[in-house]
Steps between C-alpha positions, in 0.01 A plus 500: 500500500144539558313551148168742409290481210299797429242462232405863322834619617643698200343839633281700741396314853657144347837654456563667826399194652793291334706812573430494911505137485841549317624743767485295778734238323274270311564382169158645286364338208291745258155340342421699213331398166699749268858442480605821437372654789608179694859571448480872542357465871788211520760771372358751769536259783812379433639834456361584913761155584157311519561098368212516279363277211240477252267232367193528260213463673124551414271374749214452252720230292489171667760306266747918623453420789584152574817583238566815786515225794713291315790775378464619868578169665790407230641827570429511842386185626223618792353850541434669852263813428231497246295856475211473271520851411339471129166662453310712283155718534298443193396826302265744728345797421805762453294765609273350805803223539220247544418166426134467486356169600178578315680550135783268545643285249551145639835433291625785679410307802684247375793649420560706811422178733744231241753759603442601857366203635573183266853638422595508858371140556673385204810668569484396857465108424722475248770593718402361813752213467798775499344651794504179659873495450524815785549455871278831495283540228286815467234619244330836474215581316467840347130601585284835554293615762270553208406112591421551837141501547527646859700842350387533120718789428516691119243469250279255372740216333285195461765348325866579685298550842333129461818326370695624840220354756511201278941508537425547854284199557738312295799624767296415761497102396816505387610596898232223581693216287863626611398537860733187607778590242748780520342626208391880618224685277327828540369764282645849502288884447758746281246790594440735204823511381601723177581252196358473152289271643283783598599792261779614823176574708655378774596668783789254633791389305613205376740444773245575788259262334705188483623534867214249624581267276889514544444464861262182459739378238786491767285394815644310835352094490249610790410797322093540376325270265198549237447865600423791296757838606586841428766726623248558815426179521233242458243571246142377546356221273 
């Protein structure tokens, strides 16, 4: 059975991800840091007929993480699908929604990039040797077009907005280094989906937002590498 992990998958964009993964017959394992919200999405999966699964994962913890790879592969023994879906924004203005370059704390820099960017790539490596276990190994990572310097959509962010050009560059080596493998990796655009993430701003739900990233989850062997999508398609750099 062909196996997805799906880190920050207990709710919002995360969860519907494992959910369409789920629904086109995959076995889905949750990534979440609390357990109790771990097992609930679980619970809510398994009551849809979905073969889902939970492990504790933090991408921030580098001792969680490699402990994460290691429950995976005794349980499982290779994974398929890995969706770096984790993320967070860093606090912005709540009434301007900004992030203002010119005031910004650095350790919030820090904190929004260990997650976004260093979290993927630590996540990503650690279970590279399960991935090399699949005859079709795919991984997705959950970006913005918030990093793309060609569109620069929504308000000022100088934190999130930085930390997705940075994921995207990161993608885009990652494709370079896998080119001769069967290893597949490409970064996925949600849109402005309606989560907590944003205070429900969002004008797309959760289920419309992970579509991309189901769909470049489950792609064909000849099917596009280190790209950056959207429902409509390619998103500029």
């Amino acid at each position: 059975m062909t196996t997805a992990l799906v880190t920050g998958a207990n709710k919002g964009i995360g969860y519907a991800i494992a959910e369409g993964l789920g629904q086109q017959g995959l076995r889905v394992i949750v990534g979440a840091r609390q357990d109790a919200d771990r097992d609930e999405a679980v619970d809510r999966l398994r009551a849809q007929g979905i073969d889902a699964h939970g492990v504790r994962l933090d991408v921030t913890d580098d001792e969680g993480v490699l402990a994460a790879a290691t429950e995976i592969e005794e349980r499982f023994g290779r994974l398929d699908v890995l969706v770096n879906n984790a993320g967070i924004s860093g606090p912005f203005d709540p009434v301007t929604w900004t992030q203002d370059p010119t005031t910004l704390d650095l350790d919030v820099v820090r904190q929004v990039v260990d997650v976004n960017v260093y979290g993927v790539v630590r996540v990503t490596n650690a279970l590279l040797p399960l991935l090399g276990r699949s005859p079709a190994p795919r991984i997705v990572n959950a970006s913005s077009s918030m990093g793309s310097l060609g569109r620069q959509p929504g308000p000022v962010m100088a934190a999130y907005s930085p930390s997705k050009t940075f994921l995207n560059g990161i993608t885009t080596q990652y494709a370079r280094a896998f080119a001769d493998t069967p290893i597949i990796v490409n970064a996925a655009c949600p849109g402005l989906v309606a989560t907590d993430f944003n205070g429900f701003a969002g004008d797309r739900t959760a289920v419309q937002g992970a579509a991309t990233a189901v769909r470049l989850a489950t792609l064909p062997d000849d099917g596009p590498r280190g790209g950056f999508f959207e429902d409509a398609g390619v998103v500029p750099w």
